[in-house]
C-alpha atoms as one frame of an Amber mdcrd trajectory, in Angstrom:
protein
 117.477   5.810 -53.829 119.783   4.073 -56.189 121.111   6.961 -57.947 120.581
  10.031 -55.830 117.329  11.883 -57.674 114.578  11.444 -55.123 114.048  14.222
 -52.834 112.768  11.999 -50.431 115.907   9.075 -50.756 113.764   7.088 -51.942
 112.859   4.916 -55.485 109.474   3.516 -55.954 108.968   0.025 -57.453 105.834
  -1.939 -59.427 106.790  -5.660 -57.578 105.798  -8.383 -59.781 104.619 -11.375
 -58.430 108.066 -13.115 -58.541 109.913 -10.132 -56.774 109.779 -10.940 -52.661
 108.816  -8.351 -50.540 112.293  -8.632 -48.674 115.640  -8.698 -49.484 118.617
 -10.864 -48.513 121.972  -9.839 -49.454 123.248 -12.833 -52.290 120.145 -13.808
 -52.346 117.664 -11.390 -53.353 118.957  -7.601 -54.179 115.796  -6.601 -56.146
 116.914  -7.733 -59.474 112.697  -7.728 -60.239 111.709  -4.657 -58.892 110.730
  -2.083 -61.774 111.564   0.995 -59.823 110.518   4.315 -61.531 113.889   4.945
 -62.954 113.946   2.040 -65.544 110.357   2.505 -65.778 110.951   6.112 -66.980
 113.571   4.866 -68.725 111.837   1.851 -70.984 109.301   4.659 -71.686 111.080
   6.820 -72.697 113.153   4.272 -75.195 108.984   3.579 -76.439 108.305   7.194
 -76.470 111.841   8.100 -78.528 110.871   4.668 -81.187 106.847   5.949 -81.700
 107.986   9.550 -82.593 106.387  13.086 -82.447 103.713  11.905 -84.667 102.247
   9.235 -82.147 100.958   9.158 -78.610 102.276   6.493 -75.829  99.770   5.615
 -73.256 100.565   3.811 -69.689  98.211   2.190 -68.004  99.527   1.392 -64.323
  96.090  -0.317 -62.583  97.810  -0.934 -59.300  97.863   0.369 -55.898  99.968
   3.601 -55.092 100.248   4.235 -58.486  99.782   7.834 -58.900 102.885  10.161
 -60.049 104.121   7.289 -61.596 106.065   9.349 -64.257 107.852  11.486 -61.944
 105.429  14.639 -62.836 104.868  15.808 -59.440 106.750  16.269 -56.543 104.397
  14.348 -54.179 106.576  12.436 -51.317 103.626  10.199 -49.973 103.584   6.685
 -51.183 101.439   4.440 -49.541 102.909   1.221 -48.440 104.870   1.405 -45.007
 106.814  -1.689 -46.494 110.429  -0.871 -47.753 113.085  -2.817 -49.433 116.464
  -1.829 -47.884 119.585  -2.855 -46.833 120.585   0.242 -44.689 117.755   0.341
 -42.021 115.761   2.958 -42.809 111.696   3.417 -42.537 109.296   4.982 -44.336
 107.520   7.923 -42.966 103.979   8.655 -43.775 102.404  12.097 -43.148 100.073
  12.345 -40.621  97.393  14.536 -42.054  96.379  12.081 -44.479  92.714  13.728
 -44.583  94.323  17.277 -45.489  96.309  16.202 -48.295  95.400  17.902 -51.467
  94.216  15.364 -54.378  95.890  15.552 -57.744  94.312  14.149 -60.289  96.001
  15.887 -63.047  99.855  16.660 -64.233 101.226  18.191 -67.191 104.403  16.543
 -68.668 107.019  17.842 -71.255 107.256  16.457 -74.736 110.714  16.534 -75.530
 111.297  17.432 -78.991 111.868  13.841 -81.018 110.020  12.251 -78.973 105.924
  11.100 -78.784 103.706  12.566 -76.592 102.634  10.652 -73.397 100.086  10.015
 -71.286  99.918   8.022 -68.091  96.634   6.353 -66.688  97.114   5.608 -63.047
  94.218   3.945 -60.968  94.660   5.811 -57.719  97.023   8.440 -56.136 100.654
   7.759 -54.775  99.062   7.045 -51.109  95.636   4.947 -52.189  94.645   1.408
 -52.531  93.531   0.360 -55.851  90.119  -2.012 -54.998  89.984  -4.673 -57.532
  86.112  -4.892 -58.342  83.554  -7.866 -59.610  82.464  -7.495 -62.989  78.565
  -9.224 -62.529  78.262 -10.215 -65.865  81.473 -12.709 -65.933  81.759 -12.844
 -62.055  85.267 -11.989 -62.222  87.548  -9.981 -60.601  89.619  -6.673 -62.458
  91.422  -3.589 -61.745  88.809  -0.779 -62.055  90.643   1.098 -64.087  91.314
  -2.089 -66.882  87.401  -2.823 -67.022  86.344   1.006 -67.521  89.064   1.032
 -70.238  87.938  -2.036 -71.390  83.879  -1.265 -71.757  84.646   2.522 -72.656
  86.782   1.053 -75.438  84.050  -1.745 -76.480  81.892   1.025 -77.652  83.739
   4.099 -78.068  87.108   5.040 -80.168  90.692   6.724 -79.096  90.953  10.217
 -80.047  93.849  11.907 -80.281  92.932  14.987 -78.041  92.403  12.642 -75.109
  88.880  12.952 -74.473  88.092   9.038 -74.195  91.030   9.570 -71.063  88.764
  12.293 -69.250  85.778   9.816 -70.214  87.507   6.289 -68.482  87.772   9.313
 -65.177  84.520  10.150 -65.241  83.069   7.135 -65.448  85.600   5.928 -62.336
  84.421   8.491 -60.391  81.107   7.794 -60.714  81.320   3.836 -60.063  81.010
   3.444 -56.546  82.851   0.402 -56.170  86.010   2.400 -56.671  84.729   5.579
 -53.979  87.543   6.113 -51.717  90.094   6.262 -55.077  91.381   9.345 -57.081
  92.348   8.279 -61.192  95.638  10.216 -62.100  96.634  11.356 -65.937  99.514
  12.319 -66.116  99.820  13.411 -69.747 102.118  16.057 -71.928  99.056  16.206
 -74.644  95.479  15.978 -72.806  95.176  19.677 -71.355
């Protein structure tokens, strides 16, 4: 926890391909991790430029990726793997199967700024399952081909219903069954 917010002492990254997976000190400090403060951060710069007249959207099809705008106070993440310098381990909970599923937060709109809302492809402690699109024979992240095809055929609308749609249609493709969509949104209600 670089700055001291996380209840749990801990940041969360998105690890491009370039970032390793381990650290050495003068060698690799995680200048390439995106944790979630600059990602709520570069958002929020988008969010502040667009304006209360427009709507941001995030799409985050990766693994672990629910909560990924800080709207809940959910300490699971899913990956065992940490980045540190000090020694410490991650903890996972050991109910797993208890654990209640979230598939919805409500965020503020500060005034100035747009509205947001956040697409995530699975909760903070699932494995997004890339899946074969027969028609090409290629692999995507679910939740890019349902946005994809939904959007092929179908327009935005500003009340977020094409959002609840791209769910729907997630939940029902059994390719994807053992993974829970998040929005995370401050207009869709």
């Amino acid at each position: 926890d670089i700055n001291g917010d996380e209840h749990d002492k801990w940041d969360e990254a998105i690890l491009p391909v370039d970032a390793p997976l381990a650290g050495k000190k003068g060698v690799y400090e995680g200048e390439r991790h995106l944790t979630d403060d600059k990602l709520v951060s570069f958002v929020s710069a988008i969010r502040r430029k667009v304006g209360p007249k427009g709507v941001v959207y995030v799409v985050l099809d990766a693994c672990f990726s629910g909560d990924s705008s800080r709207g809940d106070d959910e300490f699971i993440r899913g990956s065992q793997k940490a980045f540190t310098r000090n020694g410490y381990v991650v903890i996972k909970p050991k109910n797993r199967a208890n654990r209640k599923v979230r598939t919805f937060a409500r965020l503020d709109c500060p005034s100035g700024y747009s509205h947001v809302t956040y697409l995530e492809a699975c909760q903070s402690d699932e494995v997004n399952t890339e899946i074969i699109d027969a028609s090409k024979r290629k692999h995507y992240g679910p939740l890019s081909l349902h946005i994809a095809t939904y959007l092929s055929t179908h327009k935005m609308d500003a009340a977020g219903a094409w959002v609840k749609a791209i769910r729907t249609q997630m939940k029902q493709d059994s390719r994807v069954m053992y993974q829970n969509m998040k929005i995370e949104s401050s207009i869709i209600k």
